[in-house]
N, C-alpha and C positions, 0 to 999 in steps of 0.2 A: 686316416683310418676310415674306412668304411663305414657304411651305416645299417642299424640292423632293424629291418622291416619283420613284425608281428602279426598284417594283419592277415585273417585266413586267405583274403583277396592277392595278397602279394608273395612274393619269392616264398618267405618262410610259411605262407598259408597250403601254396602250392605245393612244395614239399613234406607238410606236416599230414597233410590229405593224404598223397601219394603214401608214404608210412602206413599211416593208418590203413588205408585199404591192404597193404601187403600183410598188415600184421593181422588183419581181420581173416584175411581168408587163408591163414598159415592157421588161427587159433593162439597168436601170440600177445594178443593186446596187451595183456597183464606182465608179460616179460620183459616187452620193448618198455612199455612206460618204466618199468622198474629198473631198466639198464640206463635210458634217458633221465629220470632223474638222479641215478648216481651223477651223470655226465652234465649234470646243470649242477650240481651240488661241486665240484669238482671246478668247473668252470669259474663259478663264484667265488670258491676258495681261493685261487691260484691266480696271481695277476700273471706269472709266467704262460697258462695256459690263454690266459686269453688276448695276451699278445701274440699266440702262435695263429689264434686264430681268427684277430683283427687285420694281423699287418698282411700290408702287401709284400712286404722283404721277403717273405718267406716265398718259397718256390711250390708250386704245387707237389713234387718229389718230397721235398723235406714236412711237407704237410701231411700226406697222405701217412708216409713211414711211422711222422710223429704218433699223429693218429691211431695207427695201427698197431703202434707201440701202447699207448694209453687203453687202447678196447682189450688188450692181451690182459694187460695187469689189472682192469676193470672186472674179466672174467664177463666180458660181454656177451649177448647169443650173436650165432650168428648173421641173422638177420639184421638186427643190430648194428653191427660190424660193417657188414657190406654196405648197407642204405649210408653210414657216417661216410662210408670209404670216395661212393659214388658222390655224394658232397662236397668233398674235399678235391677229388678229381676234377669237379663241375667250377671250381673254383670259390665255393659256395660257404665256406665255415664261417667266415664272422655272421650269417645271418643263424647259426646253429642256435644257441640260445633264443632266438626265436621262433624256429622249427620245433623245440622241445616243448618249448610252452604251448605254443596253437598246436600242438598235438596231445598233450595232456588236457588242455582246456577242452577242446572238442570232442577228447575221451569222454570226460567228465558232462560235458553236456550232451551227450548221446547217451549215458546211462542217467541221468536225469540228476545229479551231484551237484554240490554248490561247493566252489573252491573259494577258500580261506588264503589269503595269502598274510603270513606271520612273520612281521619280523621282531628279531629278539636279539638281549646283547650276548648272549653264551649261547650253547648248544642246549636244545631240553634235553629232561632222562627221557626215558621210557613213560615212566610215570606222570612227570607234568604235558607231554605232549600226545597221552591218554584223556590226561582229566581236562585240556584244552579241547581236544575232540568233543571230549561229552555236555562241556560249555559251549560252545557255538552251535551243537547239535540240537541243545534245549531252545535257544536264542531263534534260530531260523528252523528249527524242522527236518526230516529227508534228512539223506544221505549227506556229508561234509566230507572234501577231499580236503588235508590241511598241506598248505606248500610253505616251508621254513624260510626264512632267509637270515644268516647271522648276522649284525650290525653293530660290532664292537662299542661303537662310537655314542650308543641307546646308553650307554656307562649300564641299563638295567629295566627292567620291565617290558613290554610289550608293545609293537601297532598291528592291531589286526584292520587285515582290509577285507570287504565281501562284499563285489561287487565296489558299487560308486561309494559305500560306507565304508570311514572309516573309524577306528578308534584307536588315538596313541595314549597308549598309559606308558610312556616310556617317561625313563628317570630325566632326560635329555630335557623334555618338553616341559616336565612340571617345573625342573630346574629353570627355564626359560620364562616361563609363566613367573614365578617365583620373583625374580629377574624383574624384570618389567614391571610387577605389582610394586617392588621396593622402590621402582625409579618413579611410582607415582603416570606409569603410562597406561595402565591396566584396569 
């Protein structure tokens, strides 16, 4: 499997830049992030998708189509659409999840945002990932972009990261803490 490079310096830096300038000067910023994070949201969910677009077995033909097929039922724009296509063409999709991110991050540090990266073991509502907002907003200040990630495995509670901090109130951890205290190693 390929390897996926993050940083702004490398493949997915260079590409996340490239986006960005396209969608700046179309007036799209806010469209493409919102099409890109369905497609990272998407990506995470699906170990099918992201074998499509780790392996090498796949043919750039069967990539692109796949592709094309997923921005369709996405309801992608289409800028969107072309820039993933031109990726996939390029040979370039397993570094895609880290295209999305250094393009969201760099959004977010260009309008002056602090990104929260959350993971959780369920999906929030509406509501808890409201009143999550308004929690980390009080904690650090300025604008908060919050980026979800599900982690069934949490069995419950939270790990918020921001920045090099972090905090896991997940059921996982304290279970493990727990763990360890009884064994007298803690």
């Amino acid at each position: 499997m390929a390897r996926e490079d993050t940083g702004l310096s490398g493949v997915a830096g260079r590409y996340a830049l490239a986006m960005l300038e396209l969608a700046d000067g179309r007036n799209q910023l806010d469209p493409v992030a919102q099409d890109l994070r369905g497609l990272l949201a998407a990506i995470e969910e699906s170990e099918d998708f992201r074998r499509l677009i780790r392996s090498p077995l796949f043919t750039r033909a069967q990539q692109s189509k796949a592709m094309a097929s997923i921005l369709d039922q996405a309801g992608a724009g289409e800028l969107t659409r072309r820039f993933v296509l031109v990726v996939a063409e390029n040979r370039r999709l397993f570094v895609l999840p880290g295209i999305i991110k250094a393009y969201l991050g760099e959004l977010s540090r260009r309008r002056g945002e602090i990104t929260a990266e959350v993971t959780s073991a369920a999906p929030l509502t509406d509501a808890q990932h409201a009143a999550l907002v308004e929690a980390i907003k009080s904690k650090v200040g300025g604008k908060v972009q919050v980026e979800v990630e599900i982690d069934r495995g949490l069995i419950g509670g939270l790990i918020v990261k921001i920045g090099s901090r972090m905090i896991d109130n997940s059921l996982r951890s304290k279970l493990q803490r727990l763990q360890l205290a009884m064994k007298g190693v803690g």
